[in-house]
C-alpha positions as CSV (number, residue, x, y, z in Angstrom):
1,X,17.2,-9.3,22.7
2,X,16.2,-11.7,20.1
3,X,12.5,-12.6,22.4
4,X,11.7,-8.9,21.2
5,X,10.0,-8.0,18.0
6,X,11.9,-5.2,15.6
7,X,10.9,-2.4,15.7
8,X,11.3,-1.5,12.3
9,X,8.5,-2.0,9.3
10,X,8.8,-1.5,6.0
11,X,5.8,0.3,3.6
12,X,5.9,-0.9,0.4
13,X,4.1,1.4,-2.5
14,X,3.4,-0.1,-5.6
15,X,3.8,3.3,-8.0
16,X,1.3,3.1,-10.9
17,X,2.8,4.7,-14.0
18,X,1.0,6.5,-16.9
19,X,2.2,7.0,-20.6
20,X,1.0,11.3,-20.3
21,X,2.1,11.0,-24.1
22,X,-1.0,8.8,-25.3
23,X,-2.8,11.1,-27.9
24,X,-6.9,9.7,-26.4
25,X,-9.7,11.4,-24.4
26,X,-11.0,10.7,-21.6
27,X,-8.5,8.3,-20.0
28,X,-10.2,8.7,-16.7
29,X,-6.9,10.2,-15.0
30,X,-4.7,13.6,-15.2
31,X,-1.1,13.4,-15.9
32,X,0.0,16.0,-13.4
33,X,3.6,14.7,-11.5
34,X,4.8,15.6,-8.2
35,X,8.8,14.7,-9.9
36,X,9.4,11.7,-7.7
37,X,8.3,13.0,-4.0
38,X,5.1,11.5,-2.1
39,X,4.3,13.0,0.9
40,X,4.4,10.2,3.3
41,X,3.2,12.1,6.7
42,X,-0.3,11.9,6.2
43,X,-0.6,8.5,4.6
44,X,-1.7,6.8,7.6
45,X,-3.7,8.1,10.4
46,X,-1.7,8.2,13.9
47,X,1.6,6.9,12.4
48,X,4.4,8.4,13.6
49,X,7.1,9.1,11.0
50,X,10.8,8.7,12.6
51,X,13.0,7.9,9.5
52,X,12.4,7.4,6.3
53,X,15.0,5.5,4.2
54,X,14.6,4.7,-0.2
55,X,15.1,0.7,-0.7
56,X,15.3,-2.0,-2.6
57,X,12.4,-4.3,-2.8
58,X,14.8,-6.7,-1.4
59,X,15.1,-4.6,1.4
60,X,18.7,-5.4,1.5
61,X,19.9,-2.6,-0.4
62,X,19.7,1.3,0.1
């Protein structure tokens, strides 16, 4: 029915990236990686997680 809202959202997480290979001290962060994977379950309190699918920005392409 088109009078309903979707119920579908999208999350959209900006991913900060780091040069590990800069040769200073003290940069104020760690350069450990998790290889790509974010664990999304706990992000937000009371959320419940049914599917999960990688996008484009777009969100018109998977």
């Amino acid at each position: 029915d088109d009078a309903l809202p979707s119920t579908e959202t999208a999350l959209i997480l900006n991913w900060m990236g780091f040069d590990c290979g800069l040769e200073a001290r003290n940069l104020g962060f760690n350069c450990t990686t998790t290889h790509g994977t974010l664990p999304v379950g706990g992000l937000v309190q009371g959320l419940e997680l049914v599917s999960l699918q990688p996008t484009s920005l777009t969100l018109m392409y998977q």
